[in-house]
N, CA, C and O atoms as a GROMACS GRO file, in nm:
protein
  548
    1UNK      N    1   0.084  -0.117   0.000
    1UNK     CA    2   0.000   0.000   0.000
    1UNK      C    3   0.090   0.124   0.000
    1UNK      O    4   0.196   0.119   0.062
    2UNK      N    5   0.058   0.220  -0.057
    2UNK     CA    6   0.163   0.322  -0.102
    2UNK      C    7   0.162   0.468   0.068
    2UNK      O    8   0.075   0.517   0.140
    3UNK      N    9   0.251   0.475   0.060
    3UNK     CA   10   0.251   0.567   0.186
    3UNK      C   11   0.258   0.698   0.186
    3UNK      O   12   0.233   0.738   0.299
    4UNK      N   13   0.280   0.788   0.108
    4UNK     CA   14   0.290   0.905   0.099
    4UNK      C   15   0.141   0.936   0.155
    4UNK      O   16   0.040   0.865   0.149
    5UNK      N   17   0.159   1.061   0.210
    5UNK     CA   18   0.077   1.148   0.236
    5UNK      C   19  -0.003   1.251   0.149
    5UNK      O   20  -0.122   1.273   0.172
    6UNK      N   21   0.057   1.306   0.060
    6UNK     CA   22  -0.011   1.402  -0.082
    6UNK      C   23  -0.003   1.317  -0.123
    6UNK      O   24   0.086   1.234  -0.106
    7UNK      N   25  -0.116   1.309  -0.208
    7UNK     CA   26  -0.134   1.251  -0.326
    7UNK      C   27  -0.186   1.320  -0.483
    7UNK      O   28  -0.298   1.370  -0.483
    8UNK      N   29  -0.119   1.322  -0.594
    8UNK     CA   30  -0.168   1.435  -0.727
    8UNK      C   31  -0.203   1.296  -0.844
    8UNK      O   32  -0.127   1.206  -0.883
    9UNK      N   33  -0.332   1.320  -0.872
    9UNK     CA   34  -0.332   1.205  -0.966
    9UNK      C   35  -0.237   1.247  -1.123
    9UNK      O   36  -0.202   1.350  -1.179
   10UNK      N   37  -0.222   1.084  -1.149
   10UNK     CA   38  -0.150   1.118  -1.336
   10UNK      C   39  -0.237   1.106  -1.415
   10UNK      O   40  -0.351   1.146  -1.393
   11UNK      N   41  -0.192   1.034  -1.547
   11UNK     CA   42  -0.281   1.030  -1.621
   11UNK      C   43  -0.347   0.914  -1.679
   11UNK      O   44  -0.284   0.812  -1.710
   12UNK      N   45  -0.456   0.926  -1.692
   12UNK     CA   46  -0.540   0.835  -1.711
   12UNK      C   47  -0.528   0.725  -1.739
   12UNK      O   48  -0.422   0.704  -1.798
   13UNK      N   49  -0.589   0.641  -1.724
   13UNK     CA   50  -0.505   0.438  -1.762
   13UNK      C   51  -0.552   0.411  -1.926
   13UNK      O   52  -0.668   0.412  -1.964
   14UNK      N   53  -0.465   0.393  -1.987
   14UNK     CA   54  -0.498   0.403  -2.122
   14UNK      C   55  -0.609   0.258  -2.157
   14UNK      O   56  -0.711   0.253  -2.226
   15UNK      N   57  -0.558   0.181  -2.100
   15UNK     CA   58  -0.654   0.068  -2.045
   15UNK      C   59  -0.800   0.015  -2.005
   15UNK      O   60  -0.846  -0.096  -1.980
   16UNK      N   61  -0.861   0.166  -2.011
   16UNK     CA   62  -1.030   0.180  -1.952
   16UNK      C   63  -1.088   0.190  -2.107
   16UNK      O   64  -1.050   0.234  -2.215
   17UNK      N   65  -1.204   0.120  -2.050
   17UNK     CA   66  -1.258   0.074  -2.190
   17UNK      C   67  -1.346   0.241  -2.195
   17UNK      O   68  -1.333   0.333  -2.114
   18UNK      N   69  -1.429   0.235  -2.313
   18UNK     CA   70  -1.453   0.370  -2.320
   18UNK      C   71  -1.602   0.443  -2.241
   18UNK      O   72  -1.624   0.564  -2.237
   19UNK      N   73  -1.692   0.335  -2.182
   19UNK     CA   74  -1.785   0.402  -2.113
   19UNK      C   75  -1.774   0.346  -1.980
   19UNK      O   76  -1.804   0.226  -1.970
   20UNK      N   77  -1.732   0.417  -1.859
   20UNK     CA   78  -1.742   0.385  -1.715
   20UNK      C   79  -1.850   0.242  -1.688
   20UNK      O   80  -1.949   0.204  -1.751
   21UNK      N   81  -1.792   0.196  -1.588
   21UNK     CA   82  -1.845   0.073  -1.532
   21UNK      C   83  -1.941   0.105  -1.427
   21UNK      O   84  -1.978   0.012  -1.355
   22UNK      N   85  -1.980   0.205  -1.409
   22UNK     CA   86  -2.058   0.241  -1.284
   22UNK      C   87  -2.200   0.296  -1.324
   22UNK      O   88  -2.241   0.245  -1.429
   23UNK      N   89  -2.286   0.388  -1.265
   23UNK     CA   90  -2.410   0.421  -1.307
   23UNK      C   91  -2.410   0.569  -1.360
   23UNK      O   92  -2.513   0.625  -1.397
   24UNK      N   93  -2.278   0.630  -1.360
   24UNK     CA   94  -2.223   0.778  -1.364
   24UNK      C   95  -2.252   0.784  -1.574
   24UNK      O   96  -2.254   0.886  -1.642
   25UNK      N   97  -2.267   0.654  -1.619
   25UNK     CA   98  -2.240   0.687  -1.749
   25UNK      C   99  -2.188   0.774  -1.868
   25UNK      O  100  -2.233   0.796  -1.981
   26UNK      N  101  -2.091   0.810  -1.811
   26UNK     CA  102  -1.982   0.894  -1.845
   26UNK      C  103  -1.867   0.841  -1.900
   26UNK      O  104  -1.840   0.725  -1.868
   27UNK      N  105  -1.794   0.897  -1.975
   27UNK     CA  106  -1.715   0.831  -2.078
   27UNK      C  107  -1.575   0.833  -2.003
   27UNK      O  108  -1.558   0.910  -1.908
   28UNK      N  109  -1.463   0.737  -2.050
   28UNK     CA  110  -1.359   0.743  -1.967
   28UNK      C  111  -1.217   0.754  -2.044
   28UNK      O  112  -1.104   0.744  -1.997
   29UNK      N  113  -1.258   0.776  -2.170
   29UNK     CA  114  -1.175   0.808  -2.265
   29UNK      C  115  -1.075   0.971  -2.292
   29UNK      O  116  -0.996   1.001  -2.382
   30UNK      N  117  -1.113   1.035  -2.192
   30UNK     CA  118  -1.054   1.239  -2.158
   30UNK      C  119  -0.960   1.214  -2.110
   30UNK      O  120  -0.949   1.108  -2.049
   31UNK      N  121  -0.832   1.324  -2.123
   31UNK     CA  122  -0.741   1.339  -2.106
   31UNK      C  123  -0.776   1.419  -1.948
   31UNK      O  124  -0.878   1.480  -1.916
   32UNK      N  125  -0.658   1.394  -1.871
   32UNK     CA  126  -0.656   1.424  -1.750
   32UNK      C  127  -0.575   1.498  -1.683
   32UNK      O  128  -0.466   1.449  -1.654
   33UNK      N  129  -0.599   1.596  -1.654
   33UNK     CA  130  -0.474   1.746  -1.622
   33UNK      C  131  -0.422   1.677  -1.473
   33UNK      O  132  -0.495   1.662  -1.375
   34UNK      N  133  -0.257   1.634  -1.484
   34UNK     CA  134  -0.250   1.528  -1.360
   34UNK      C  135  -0.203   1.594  -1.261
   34UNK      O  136  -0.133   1.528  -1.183
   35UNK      N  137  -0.234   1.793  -1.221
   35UNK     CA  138  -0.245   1.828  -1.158
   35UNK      C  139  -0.335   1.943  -1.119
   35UNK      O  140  -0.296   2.055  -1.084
   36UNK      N  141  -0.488   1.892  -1.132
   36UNK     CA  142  -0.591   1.921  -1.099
   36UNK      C  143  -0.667   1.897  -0.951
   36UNK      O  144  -0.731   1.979  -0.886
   37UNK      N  145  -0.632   1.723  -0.914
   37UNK     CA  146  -0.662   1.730  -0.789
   37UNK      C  147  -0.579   1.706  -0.725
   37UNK      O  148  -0.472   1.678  -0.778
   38UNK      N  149  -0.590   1.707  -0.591
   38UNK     CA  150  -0.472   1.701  -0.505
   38UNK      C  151  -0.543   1.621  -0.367
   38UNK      O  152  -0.657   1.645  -0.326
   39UNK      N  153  -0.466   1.539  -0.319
   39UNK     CA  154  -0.537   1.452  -0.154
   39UNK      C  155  -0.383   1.521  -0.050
   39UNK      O  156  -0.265   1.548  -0.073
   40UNK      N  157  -0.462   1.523   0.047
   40UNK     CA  158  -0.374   1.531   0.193
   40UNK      C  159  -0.457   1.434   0.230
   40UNK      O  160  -0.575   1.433   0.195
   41UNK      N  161  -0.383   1.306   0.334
   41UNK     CA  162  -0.449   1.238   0.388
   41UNK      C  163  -0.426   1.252   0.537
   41UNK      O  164  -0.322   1.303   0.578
   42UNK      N  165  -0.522   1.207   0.622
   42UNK     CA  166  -0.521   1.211   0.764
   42UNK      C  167  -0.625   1.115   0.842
   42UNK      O  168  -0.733   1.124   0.900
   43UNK      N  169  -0.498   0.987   0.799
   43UNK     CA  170  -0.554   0.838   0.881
   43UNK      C  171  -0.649   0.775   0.759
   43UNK      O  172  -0.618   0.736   0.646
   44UNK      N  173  -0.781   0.781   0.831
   44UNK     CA  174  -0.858   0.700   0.698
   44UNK      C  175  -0.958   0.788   0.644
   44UNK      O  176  -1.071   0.745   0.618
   45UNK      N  177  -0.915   0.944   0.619
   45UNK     CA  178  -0.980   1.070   0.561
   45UNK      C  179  -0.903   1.129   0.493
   45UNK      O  180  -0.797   1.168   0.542
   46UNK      N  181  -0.933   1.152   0.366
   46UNK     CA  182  -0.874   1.264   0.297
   46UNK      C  183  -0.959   1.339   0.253
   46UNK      O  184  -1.078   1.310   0.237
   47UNK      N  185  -0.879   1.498   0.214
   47UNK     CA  186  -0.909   1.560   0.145
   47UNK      C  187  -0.876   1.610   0.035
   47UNK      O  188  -0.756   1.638   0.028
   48UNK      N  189  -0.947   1.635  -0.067
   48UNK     CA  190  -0.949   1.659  -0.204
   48UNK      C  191  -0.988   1.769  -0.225
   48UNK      O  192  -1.092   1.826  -0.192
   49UNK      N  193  -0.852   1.823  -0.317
   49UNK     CA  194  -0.865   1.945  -0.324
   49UNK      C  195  -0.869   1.941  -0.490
   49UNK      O  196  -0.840   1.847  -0.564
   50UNK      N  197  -0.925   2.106  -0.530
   50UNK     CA  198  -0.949   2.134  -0.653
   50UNK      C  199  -0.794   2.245  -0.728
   50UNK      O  200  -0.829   2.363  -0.719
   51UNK      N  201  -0.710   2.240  -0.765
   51UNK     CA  202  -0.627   2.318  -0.795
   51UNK      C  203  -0.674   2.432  -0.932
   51UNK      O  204  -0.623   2.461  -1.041
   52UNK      N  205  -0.787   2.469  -0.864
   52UNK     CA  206  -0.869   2.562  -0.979
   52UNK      C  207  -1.016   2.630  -0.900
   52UNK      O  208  -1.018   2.631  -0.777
   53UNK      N  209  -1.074   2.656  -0.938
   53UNK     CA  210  -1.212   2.715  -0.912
   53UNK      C  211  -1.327   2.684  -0.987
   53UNK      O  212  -1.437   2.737  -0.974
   54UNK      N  213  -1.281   2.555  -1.103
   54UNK     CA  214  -1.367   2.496  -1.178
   54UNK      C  215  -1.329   2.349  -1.159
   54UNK      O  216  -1.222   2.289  -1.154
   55UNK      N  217  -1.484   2.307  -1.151
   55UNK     CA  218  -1.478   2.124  -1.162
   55UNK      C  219  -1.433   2.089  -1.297
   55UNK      O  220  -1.448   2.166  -1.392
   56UNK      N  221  -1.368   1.953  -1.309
   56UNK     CA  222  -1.381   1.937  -1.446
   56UNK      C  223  -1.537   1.903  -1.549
   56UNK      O  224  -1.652   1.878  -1.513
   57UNK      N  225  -1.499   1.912  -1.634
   57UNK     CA  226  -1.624   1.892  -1.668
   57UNK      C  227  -1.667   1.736  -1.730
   57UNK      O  228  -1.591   1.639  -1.714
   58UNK      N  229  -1.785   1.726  -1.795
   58UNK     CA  230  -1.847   1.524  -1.796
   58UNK      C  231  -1.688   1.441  -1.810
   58UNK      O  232  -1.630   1.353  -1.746
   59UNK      N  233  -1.659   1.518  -1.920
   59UNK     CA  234  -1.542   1.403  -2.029
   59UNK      C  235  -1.414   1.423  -1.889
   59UNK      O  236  -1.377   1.314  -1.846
   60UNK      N  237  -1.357   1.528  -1.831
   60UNK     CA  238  -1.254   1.525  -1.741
   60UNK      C  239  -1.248   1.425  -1.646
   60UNK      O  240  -1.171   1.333  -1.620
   61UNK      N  241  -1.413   1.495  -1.576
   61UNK     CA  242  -1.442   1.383  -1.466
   61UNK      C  243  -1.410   1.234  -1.484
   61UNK      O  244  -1.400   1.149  -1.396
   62UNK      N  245  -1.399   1.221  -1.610
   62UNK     CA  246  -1.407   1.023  -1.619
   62UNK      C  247  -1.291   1.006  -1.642
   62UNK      O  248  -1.254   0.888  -1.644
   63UNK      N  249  -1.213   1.092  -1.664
   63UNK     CA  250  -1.081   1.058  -1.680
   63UNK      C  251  -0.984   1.044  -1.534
   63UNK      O  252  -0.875   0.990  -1.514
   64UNK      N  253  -1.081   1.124  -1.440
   64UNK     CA  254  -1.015   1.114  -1.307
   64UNK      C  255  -1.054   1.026  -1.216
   64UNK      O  256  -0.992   0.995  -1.114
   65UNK      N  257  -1.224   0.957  -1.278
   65UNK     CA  258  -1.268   0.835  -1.166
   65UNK      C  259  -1.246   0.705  -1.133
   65UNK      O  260  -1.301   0.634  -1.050
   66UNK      N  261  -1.137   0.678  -1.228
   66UNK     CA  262  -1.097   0.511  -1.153
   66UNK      C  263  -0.962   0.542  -1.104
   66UNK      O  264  -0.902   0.455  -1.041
   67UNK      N  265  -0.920   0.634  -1.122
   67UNK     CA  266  -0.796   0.669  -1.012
   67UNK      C  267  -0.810   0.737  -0.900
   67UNK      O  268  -0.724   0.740  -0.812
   68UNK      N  269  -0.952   0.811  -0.894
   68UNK     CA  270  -1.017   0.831  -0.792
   68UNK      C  271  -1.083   0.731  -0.668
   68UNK      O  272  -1.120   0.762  -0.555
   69UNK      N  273  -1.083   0.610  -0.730
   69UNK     CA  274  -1.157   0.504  -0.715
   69UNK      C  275  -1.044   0.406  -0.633
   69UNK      O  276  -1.070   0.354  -0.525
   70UNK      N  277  -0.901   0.389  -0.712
   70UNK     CA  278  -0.813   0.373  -0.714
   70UNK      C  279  -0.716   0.385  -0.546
   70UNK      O  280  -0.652   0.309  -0.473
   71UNK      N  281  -0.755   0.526  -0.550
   71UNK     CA  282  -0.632   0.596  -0.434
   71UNK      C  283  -0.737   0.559  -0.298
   71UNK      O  284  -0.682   0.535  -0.191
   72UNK      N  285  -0.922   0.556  -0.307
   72UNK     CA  286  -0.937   0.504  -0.184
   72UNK      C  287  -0.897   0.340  -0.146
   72UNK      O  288  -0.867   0.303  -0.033
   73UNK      N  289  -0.905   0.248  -0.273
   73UNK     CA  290  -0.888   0.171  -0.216
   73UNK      C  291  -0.732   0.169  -0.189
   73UNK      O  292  -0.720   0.170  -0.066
   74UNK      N  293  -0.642   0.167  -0.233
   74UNK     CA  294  -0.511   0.180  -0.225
   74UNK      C  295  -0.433   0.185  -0.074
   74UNK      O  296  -0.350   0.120  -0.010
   75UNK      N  297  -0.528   0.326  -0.060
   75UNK     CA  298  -0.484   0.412   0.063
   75UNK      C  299  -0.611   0.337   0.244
   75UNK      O  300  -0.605   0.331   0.367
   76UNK      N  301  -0.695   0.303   0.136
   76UNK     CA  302  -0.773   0.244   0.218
   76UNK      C  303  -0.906   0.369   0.315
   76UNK      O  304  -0.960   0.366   0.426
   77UNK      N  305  -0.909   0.427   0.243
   77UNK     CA  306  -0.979   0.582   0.253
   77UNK      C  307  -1.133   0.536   0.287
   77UNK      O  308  -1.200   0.476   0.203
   78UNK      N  309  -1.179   0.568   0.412
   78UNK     CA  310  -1.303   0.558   0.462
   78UNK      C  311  -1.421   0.679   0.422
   78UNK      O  312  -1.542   0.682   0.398
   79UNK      N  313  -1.304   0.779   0.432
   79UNK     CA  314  -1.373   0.914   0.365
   79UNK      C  315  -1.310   0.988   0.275
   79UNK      O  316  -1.190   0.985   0.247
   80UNK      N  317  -1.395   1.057   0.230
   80UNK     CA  318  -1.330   1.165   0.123
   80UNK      C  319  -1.379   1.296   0.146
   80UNK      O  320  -1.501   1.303   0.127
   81UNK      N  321  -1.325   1.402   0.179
   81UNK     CA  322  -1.365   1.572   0.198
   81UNK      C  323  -1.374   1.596   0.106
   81UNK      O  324  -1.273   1.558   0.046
   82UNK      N  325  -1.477   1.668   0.009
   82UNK     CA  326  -1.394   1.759  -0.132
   82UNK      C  327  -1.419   1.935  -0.086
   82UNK      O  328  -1.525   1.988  -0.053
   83UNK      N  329  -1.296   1.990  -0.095
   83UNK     CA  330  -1.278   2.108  -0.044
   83UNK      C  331  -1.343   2.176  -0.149
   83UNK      O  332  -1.277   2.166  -0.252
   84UNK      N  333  -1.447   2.243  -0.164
   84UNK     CA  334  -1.543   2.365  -0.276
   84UNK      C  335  -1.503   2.475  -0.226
   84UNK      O  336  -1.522   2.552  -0.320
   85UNK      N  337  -1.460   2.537  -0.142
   85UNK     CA  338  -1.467   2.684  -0.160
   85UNK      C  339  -1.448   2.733  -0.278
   85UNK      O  340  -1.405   2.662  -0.370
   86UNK      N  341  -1.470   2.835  -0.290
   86UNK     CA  342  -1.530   2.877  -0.446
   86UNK      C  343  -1.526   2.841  -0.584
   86UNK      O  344  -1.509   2.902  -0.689
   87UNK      N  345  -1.551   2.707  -0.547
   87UNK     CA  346  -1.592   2.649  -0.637
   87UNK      C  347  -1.790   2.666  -0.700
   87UNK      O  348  -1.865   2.591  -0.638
   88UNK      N  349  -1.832   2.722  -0.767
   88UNK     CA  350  -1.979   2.764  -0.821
   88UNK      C  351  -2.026   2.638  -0.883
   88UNK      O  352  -2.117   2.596  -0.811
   89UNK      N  353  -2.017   2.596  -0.935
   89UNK     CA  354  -2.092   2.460  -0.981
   89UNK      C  355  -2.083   2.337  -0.982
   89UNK      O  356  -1.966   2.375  -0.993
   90UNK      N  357  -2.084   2.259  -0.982
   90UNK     CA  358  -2.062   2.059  -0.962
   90UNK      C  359  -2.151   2.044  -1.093
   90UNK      O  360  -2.265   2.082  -1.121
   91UNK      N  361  -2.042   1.967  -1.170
   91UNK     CA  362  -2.130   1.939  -1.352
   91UNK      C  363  -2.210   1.828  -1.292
   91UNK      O  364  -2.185   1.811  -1.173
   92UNK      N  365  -2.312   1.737  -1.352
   92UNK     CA  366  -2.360   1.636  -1.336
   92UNK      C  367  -2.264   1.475  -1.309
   92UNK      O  368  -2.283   1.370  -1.247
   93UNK      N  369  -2.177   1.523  -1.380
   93UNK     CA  370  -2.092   1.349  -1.398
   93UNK      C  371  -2.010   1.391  -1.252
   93UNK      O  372  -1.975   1.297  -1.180
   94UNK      N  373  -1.991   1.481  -1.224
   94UNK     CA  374  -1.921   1.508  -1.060
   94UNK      C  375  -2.018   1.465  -0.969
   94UNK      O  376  -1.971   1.434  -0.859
   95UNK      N  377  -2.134   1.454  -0.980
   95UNK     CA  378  -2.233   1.456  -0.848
   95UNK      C  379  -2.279   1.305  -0.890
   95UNK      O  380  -2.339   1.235  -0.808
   96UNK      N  381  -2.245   1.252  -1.038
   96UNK     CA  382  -2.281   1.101  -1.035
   96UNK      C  383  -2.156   1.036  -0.947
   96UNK      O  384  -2.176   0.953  -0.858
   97UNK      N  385  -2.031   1.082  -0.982
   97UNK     CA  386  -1.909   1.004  -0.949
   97UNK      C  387  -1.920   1.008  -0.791
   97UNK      O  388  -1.907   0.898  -0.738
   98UNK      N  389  -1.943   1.127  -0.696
   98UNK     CA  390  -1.980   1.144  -0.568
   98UNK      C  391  -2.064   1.047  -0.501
   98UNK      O  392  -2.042   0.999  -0.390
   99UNK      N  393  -2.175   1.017  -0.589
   99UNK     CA  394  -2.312   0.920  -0.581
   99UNK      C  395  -2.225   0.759  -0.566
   99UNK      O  396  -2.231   0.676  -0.476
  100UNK      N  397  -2.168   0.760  -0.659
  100UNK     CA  398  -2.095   0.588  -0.714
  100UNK      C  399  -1.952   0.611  -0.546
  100UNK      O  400  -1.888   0.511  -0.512
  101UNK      N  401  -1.942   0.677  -0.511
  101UNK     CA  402  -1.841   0.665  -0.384
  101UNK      C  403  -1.879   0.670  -0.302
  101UNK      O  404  -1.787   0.646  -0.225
  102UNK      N  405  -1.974   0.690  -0.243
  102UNK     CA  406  -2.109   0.638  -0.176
  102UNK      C  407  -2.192   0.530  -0.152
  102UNK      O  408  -2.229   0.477  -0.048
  103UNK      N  409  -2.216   0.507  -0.272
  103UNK     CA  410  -2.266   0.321  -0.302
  103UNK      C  411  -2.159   0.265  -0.256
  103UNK      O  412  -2.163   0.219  -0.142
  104UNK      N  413  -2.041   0.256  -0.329
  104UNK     CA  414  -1.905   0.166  -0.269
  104UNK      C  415  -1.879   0.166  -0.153
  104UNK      O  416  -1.805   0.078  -0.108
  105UNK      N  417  -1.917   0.239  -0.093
  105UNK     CA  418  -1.869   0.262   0.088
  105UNK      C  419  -1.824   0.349   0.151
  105UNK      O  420  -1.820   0.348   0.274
  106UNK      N  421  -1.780   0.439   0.078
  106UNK     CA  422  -1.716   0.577   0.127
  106UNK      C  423  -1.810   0.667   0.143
  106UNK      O  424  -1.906   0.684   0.069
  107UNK      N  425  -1.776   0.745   0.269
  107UNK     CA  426  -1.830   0.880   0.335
  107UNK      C  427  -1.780   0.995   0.250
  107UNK      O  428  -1.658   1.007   0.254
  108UNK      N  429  -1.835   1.071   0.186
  108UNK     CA  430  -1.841   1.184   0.112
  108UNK      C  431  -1.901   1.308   0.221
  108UNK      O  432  -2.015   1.327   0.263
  109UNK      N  433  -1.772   1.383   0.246
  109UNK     CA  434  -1.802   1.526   0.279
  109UNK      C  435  -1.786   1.633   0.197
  109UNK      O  436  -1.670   1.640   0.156
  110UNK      N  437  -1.867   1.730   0.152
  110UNK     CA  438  -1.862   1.831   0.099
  110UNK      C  439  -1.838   1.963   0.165
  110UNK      O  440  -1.935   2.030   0.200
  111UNK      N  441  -1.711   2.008   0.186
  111UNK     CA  442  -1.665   2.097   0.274
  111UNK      C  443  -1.667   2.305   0.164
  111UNK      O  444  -1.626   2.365   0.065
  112UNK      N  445  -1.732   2.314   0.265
  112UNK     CA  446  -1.733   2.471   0.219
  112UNK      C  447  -1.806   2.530   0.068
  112UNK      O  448  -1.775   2.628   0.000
  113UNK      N  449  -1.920   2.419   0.048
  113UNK     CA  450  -1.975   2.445  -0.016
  113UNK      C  451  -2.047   2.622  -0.109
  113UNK      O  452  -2.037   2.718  -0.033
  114UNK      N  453  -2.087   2.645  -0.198
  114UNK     CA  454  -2.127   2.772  -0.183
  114UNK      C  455  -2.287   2.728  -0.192
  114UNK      O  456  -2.321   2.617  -0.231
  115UNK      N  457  -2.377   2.827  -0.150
  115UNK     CA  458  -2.574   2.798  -0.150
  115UNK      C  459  -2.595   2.706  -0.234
  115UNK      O  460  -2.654   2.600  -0.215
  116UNK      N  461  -2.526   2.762  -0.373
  116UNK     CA  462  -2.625   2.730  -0.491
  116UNK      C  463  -2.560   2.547  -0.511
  116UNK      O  464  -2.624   2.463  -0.574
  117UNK      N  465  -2.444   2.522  -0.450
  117UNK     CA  466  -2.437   2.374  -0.488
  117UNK      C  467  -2.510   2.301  -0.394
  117UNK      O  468  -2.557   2.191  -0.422
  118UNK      N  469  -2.529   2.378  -0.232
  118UNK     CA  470  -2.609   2.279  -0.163
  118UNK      C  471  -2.793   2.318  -0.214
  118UNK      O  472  -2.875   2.237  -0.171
  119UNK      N  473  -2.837   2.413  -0.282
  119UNK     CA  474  -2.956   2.419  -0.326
  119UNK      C  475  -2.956   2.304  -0.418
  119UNK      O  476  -3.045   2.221  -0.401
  120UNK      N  477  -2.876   2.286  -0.506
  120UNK     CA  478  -2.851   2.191  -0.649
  120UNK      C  479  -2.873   2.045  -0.570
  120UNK      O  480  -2.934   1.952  -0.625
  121UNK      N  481  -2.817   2.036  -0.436
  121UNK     CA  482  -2.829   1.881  -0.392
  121UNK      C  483  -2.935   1.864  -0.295
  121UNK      O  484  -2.965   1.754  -0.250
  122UNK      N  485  -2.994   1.978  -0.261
  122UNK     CA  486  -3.161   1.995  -0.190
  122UNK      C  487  -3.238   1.935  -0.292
  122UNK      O  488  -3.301   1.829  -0.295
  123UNK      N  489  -3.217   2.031  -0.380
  123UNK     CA  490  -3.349   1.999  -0.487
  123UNK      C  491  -3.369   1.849  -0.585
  123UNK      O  492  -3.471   1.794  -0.626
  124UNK      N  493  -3.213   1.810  -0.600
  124UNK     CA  494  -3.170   1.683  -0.631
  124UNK      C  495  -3.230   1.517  -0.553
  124UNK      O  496  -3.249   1.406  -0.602
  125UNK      N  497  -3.244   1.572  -0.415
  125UNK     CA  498  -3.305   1.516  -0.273
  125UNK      C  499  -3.147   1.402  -0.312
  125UNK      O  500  -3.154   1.280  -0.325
  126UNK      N  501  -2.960   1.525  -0.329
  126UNK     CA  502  -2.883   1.421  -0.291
  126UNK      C  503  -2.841   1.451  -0.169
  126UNK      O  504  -2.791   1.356  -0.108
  127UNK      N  505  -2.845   1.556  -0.114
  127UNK     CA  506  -2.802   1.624   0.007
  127UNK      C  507  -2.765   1.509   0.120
  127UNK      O  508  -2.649   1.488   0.157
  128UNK      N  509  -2.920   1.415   0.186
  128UNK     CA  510  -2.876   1.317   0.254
  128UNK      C  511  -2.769   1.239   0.276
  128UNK      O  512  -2.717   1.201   0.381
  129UNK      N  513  -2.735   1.215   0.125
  129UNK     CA  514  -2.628   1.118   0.064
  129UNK      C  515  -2.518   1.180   0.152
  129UNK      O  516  -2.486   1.088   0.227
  130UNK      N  517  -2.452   1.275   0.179
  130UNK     CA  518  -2.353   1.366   0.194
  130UNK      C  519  -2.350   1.466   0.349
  130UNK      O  520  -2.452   1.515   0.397
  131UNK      N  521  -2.214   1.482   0.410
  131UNK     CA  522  -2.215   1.545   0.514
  131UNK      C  523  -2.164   1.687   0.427
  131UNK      O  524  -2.068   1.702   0.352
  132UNK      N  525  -2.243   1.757   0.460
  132UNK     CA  526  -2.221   1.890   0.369
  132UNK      C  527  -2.159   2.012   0.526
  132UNK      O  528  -2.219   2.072   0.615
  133UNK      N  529  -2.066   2.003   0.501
  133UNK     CA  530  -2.004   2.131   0.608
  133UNK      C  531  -2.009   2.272   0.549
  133UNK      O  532  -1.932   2.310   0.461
  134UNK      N  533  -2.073   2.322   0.584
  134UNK     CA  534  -2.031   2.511   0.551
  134UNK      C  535  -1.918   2.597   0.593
  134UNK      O  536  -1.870   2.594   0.707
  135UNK      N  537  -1.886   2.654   0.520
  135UNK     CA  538  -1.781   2.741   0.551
  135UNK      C  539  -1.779   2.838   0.708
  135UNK      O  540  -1.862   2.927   0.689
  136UNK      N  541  -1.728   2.853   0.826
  136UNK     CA  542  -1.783   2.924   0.930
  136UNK      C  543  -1.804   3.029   0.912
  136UNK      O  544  -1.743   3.069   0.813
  137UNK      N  545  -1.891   3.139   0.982
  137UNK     CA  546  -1.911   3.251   0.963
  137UNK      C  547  -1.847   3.291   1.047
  137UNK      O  548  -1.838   3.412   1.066
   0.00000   0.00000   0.00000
């Protein structure tokens, strides 16, 4: 099991067939900017960070979810934080891939959300799914 503490994903496994294996139905064939996300881990929690202010979008996302998939089991990751501060939107294939790490077993926190993404997962009725932390006032 690999020990480092940061973790920056690479690039994509040339190896994935071209439509995801999960219910995210999203393609897995996108090139993958292999320093977009970033993990600090702490025990059997990490957090995931965005090295931008934009999610990727459908085609990115699939290029980052079986190495996403990958580093919990690897690392053995019970949870996952994803740090949003100002981050404004979550595309759809982000909130499927969130959904599919969930089913598998992992605790999904959404840290520092802004309104309109926790309105997006109110109205979605995914909110439950998710420990949604707000930013403190």
């Amino acid at each position: 099991m690999p020990d480092d503490d940061d973790f920056v994903l690479g690039e994509p496994d040339p190896a994935d067939e071209t439509v995801s294996d999960d219910e995210s139905g999203i393609l897995k064939d996108a090139n993958a900017d292999p320093n977009l996300l970033t993990f600090v881990r702490d025990g059997e929690r990490a957090i995931v960070g965005f090295n931008s202010k934009t999610v990727p979008d459908e085609l990115c996302i699939a290029a980052y979810r079986s190495q996403l998939l990958k580093y919990v089991q690897d690392f053995g990751c019970k949870v996952l934080a994803f740090e949003l501060a100002g981050v404004k939107i979550l595309p759809s294939g982000m909130l499927g891939l969130l959904v599919t790490l969930k089913k598998r077993g992992t605790e999904v926190e959404l840290l520092n959300p802004v309104p309109d993404i926790v309105e997006v997962l109110r109205i979605t009725r995914l909110a439950p799914m998710f420990t949604i932390r707000p930013a403190a006032k």
